[in-house]
C-alpha distance (Angstrom), angle and dihedral (degrees) to the residues before:
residue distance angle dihedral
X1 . . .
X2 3.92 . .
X3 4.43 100.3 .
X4 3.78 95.3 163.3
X5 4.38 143.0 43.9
X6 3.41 106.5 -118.8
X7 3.57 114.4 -141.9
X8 3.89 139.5 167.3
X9 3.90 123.1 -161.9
X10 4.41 131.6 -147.2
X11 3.77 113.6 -134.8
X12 3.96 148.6 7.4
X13 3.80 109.9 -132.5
X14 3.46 141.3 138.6
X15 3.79 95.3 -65.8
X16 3.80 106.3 31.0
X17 3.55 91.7 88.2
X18 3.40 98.0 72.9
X19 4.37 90.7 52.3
X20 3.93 92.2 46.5
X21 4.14 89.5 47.8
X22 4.53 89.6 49.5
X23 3.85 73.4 46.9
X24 3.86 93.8 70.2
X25 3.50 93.6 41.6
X26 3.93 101.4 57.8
X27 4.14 97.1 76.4
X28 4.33 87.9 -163.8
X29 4.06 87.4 71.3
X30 3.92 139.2 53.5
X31 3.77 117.1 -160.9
X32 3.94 93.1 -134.9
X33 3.58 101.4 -172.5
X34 3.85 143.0 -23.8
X35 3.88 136.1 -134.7
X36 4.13 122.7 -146.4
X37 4.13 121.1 134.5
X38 4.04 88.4 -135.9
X39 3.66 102.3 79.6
X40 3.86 101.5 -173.3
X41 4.22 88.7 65.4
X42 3.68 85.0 41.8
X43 4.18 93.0 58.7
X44 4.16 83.7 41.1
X45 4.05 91.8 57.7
X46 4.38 89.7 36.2
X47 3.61 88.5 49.8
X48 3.59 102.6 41.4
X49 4.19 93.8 44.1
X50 3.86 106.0 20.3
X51 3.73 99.2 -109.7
X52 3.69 101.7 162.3
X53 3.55 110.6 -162.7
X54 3.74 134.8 51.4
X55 4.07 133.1 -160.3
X56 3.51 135.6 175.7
X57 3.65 94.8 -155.9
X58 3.56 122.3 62.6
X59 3.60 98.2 -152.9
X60 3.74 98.7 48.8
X61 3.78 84.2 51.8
X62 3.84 94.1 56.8
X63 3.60 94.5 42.8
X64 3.87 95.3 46.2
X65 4.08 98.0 39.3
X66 4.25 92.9 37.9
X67 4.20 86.0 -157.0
X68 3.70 126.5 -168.6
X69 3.81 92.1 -128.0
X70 3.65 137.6 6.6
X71 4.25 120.3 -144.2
X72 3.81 106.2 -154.7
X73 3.88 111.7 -152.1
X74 3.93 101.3 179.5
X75 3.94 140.6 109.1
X76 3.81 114.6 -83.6
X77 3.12 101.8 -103.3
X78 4.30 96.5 69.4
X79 3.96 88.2 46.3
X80 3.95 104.2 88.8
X81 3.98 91.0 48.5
X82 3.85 94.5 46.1
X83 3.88 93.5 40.4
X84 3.88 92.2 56.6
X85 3.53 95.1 48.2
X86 3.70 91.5 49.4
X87 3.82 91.0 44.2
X88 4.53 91.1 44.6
X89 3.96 77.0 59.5
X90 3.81 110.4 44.3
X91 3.45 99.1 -111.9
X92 4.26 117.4 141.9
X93 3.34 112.7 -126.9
X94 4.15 141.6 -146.3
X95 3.79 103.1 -171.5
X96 4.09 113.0 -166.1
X97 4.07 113.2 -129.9
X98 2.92 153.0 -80.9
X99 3.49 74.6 73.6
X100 3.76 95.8 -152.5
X101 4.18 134.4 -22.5
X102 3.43 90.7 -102.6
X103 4.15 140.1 42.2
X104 4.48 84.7 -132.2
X105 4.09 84.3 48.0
X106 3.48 94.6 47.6
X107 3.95 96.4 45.7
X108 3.76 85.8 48.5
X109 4.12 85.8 60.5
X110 3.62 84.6 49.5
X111 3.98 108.3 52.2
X112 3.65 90.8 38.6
X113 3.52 100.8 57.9
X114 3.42 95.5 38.8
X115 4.49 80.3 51.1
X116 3.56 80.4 66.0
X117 4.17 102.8 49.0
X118 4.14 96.0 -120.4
X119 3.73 125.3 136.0
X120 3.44 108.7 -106.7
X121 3.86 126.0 -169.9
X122 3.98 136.2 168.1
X123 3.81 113.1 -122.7
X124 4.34 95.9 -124.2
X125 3.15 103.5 155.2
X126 4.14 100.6 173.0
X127 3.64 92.7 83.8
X128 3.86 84.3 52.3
X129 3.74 93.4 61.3
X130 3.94 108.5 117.7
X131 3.92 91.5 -116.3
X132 3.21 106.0 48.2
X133 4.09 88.6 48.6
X134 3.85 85.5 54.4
X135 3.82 93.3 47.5
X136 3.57 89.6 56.2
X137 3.50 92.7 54.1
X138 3.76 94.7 53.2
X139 3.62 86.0 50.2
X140 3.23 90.9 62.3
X141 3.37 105.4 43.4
X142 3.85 79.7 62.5
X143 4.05 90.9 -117.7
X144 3.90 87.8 154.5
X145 3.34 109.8 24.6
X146 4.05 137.2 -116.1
X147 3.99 94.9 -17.5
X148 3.81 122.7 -111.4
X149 3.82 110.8 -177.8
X150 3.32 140.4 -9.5
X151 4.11 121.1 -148.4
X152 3.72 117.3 -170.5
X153 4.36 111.5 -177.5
X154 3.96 108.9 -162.0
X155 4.13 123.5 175.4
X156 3.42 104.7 170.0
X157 3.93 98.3 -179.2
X158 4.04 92.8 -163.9
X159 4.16 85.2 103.6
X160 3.75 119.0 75.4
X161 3.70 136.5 64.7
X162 4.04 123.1 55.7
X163 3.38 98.0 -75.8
X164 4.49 95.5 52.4
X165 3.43 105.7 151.2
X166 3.59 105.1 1.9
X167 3.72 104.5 106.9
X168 3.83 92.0 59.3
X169 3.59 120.7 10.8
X170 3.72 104.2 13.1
X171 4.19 92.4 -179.7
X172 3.57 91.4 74.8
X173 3.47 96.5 73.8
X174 4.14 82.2 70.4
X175 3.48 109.9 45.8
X176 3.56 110.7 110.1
X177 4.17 91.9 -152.4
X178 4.02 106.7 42.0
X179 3.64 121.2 145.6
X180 3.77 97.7 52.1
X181 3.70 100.9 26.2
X182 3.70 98.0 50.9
X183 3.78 104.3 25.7
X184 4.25 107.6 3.8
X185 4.00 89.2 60.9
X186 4.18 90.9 62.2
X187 4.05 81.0 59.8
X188 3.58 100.3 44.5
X189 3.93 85.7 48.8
X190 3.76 87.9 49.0
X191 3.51 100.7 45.8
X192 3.98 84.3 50.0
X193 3.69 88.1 54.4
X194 4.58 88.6 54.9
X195 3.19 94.3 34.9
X196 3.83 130.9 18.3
X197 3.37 139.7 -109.0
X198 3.83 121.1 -28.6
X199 3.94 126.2 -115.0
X200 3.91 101.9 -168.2
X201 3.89 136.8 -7.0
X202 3.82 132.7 -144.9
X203 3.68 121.2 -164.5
X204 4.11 154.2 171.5
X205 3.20 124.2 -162.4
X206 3.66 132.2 -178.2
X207 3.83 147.5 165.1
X208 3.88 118.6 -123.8
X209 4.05 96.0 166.1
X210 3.93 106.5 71.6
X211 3.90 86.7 -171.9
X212 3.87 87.0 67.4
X213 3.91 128.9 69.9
X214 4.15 102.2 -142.1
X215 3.41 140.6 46.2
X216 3.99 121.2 -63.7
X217 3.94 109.5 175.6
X218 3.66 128.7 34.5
X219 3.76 146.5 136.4
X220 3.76 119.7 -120.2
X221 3.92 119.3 -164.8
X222 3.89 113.6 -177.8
X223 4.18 121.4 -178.8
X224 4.12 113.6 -151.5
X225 3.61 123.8 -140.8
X226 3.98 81.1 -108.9
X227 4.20 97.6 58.2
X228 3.62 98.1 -106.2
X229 3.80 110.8 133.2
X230 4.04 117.4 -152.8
X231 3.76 120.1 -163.3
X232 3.52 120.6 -164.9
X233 3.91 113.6 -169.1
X234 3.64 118.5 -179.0
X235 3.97 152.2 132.1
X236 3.52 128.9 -171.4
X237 3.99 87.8 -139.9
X238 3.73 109.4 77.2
X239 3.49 130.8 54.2
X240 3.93 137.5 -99.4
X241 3.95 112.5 -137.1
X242 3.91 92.2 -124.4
X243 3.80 133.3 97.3
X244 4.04 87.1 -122.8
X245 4.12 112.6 35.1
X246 4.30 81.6 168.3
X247 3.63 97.0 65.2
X248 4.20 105.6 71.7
X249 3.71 92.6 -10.8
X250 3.18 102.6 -134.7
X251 3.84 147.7 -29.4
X252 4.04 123.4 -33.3
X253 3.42 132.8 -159.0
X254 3.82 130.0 169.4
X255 4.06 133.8 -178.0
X256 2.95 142.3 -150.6
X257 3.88 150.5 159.3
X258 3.82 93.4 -100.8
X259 4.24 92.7 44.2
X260 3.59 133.3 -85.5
X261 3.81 156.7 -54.5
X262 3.87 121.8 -139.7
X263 4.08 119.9 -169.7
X264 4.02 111.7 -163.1
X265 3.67 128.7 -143.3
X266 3.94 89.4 -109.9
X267 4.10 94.5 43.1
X268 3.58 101.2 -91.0
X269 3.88 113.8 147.4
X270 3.74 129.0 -161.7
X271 3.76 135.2 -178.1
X272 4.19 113.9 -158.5
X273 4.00 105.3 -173.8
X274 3.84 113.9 -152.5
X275 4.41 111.1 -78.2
X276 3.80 86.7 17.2
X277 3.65 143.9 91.3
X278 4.29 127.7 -97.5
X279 3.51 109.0 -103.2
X280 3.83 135.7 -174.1
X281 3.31 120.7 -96.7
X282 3.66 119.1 -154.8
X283 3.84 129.9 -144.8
X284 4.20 131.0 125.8
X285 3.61 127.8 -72.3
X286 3.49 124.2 154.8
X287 4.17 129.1 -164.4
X288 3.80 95.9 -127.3
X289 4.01 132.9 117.7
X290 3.92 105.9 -10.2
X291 3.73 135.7 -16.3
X292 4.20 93.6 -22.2
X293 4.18 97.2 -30.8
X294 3.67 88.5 -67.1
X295 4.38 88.6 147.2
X296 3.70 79.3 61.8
X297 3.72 108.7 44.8
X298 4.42 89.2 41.9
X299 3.79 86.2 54.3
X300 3.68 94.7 44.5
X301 3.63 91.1 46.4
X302 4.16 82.1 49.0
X303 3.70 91.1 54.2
X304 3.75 92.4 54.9
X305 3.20 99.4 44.5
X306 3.68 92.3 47.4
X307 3.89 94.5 53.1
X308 4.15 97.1 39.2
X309 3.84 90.4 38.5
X310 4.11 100.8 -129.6
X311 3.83 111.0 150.6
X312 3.79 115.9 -86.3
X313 3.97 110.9 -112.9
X314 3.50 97.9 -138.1
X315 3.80 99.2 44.2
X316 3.39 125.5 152.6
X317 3.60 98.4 -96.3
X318 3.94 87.7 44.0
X319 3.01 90.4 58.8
X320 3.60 106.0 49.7
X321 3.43 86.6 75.4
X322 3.31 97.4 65.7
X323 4.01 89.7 48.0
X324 3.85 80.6 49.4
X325 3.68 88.7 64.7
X326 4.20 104.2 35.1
X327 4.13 77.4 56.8
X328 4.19 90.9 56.6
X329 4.05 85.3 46.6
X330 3.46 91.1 53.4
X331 3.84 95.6 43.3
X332 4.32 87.7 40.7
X333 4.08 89.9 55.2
X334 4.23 96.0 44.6
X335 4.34 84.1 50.7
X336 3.18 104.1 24.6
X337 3.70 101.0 -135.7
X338 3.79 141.6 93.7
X339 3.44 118.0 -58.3
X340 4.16 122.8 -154.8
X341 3.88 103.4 -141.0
C-alpha cells in the first residue's frame, strides 16, 4: 500500500533550499530525487535533506522515478518546456515564479497544462507568510471595519553598489523588468489575497543602480473593484533599520472603518480600533527557513489541497490575475497614466 507522495524536484539555486528543507518536514511526501547539471550543489541539497537520487536530465528523471508531483525551482524561461513534459506524463506540478517572461508565455503554461488534466499551482509564497494569513483573518472577522487602504513600506538594501546582486542571485543584475516582476508581483498577489481583485493601477518606476539593467525603486498604487487603495513603496537600494529586512519586508499598515492593522519589521502585529489605543495582537511566527516558514506552510497547504482536492489558491489561472495587473504597472510607469486592468 501507497504510505508516501512521491515527488521529484528541477534545480539547486539560491532559493531551493528552503523548498527541499519544508520537504522533510511534510511526513505525507518523500523528495525522491532531484535534477540540476552542477553536481557539487546537487550533493550539498542531497546531503543536507536526504534526496537520494540525482539526474541531469529532467525527462529521464520523470520517466525513471514516475512521481506524483514535480516542484520546478528554475528561471522562467525553462518553465513552459519542463511543465509540458511533466503535464504529457501526468505528473502535478508546483512551478516557482516568475512564472514565465511574458503574461502570453505564462497563459500558454496555463492552458496547456490544464489541456492535459494536471494540477497546476504557482509557487507564491508571500501570501503564505504567517502574518499576512493572520491579517486576513482579522479582516474577516471584521476587526477594522470595511477596509480603506492598505500601505506596505519595503527597503530591501541588498541593491546598490557594484557588486548588487551578485552574492546571491547574480541574474538579477540582467533582467530588464526587476522590482515588480521579481519582488512587486508577491505584493500585488498579497494585496489580492486582503483585498480583492484590482480595477486600475498607477505606478513609477525607476532605476537608482546604474550597474543593473531594470528597475529598482518605485511606488505602486492599485484601486480594487471594492475602493480600497493599496500603495506599495519600495526600492531594493536603501536599507531597513533591522538585523533581517528579508523576513516581513518591510512596514504594513492597513485601514479601515473600524481602525487599523500595523505589521512590524520583526512580525509584531497590532490592531488600534477607532477612540482607543494599538494593542498587540498575538498569534505564531517563527524565524526559520524564509520570510516566517512561509516555503513550509504554502507546501503544506499544497499537500492538503492535493490529497482533499479543494482548489489551489495560487493556481495558474489565479494567478494570472495577478500577472494581469504587474503588466498594467508596467504599462502605467512607461505612460504615466491610469491603467484599467
Amino acid at each position: 500500500m501507497k504510505t508516501k507522495l512521491k515527488g521529484v524536484a528541477i534545480g539547486a539555486g539560491y532559493f531551493s533550499q528552503f523548498q527541499y528543507e519544508a520537504w522533510t518536514r511534510i511526513s505525507e511526501v518523500e523528495i525522491t530525487a532531484l535534477c540540476n547539471s552542477n553536481i557539487n550543489r546537487a550533493k550539498g541539497i542531497m546531503n543536507n535533506y536526504g534526496v537520494k537520487n540525482h539526474y541531469t536530465d529532467y525527462k529521464e528523471m520523470i520517466l525513471k522515478e514516475k512521481p506524483d508531483f514535480i516542484d520546478i525551482i528554475t528561471p522562467p524561461e525553462t518553465h513552459f518546456e519542463m511543465c509540458a513534459f511533466a503535464a504529457d506524463h501526468g505528473v502535478h506540478i508546483i512551478c516557482q515564479k516568475p512564472l514565465a517572461p511574458t503574461f502570453e508565455a505564462s497563459k500558454k503554461i496555463v492552458d496547456y497544462v490544464a489541456s492535459k488534466g494536471v494540477r497546476f499551482v504557482v509557487h507564491e509564497n508571500f501570501r503564505f507568510q504567517p502574518w499576512h494569513r493572520e491579517i486576513k483573518k482579522i479582516i474577516n472577522q471584521g476587526e477594522i471595519g470595511d477596509l480603506f487602504n492598505l500601505n506596505f513600506r519595503s527597503r530591501m538594501g541588498d541593491g546598490w553598489g557594484d557588486d548588487a546582486y551578485l552574492s546571491r542571485q547574480p541574474y538579477f543584475r540582467d533582467y530588464k523588468k526587476l522590482l515588480i516582476y521579481e519582488t512587486g508581483v508577491h505584493f500585488i498577489d498579497t494585496f489580492r489575497y486582503h483585498a480583492g481583485e484590482v480595477k486600475n493601477v498607477f505606478s513609477i518606476l525607476k532605476q537608482l543602480n546604474p550597474v543593473i539593467k531594470g528597475e529598482d525603486a518605485g511606488l505602486m498604487i492599485l484601486n480594487f473593484e471594492n475602493n480600497t487603495t493599496a500603495l506599495w513603496d519600495a526600492n531594493r537600494y536603501n536599507e531597513n533599520n533591522l538585523a533581517n529586512p528579508r523576513y516581513t519586508f518591510g512596514e504594513y499598515l492597513i485601514d479601515g472603518s473600524k481602525g487599523s492593522i500595523r505589521l512590524y519589521s520583526d512580525g509584531k502585529l497590532t490592531i488600534q480600533k477607532l477612540g482607543l489605543g494599538e494593542k498587540e495582537h498575538l498569534y505564531v511566527h517563527n524565524n526559520i527557513g524564509f520570510a516566517g516558514d512561509c516555503c513550509y506552510i504554502f507546501q503544506r497547504n499544497f499537500i492538503d489541497c492535493f490529497l482533499s482536492g479543494e482548489p489551489f489558491e495560487t493556481s495558474g489561472e489565479n494567478y494570472l490575475k495577478t500577472l494581469r495587473v504587474q503588466d498594467a504597472v508596467y504599462e502605467s510607469a512607461k505612460a504615466s497614466r491610469v491603467v484599467s486592468v
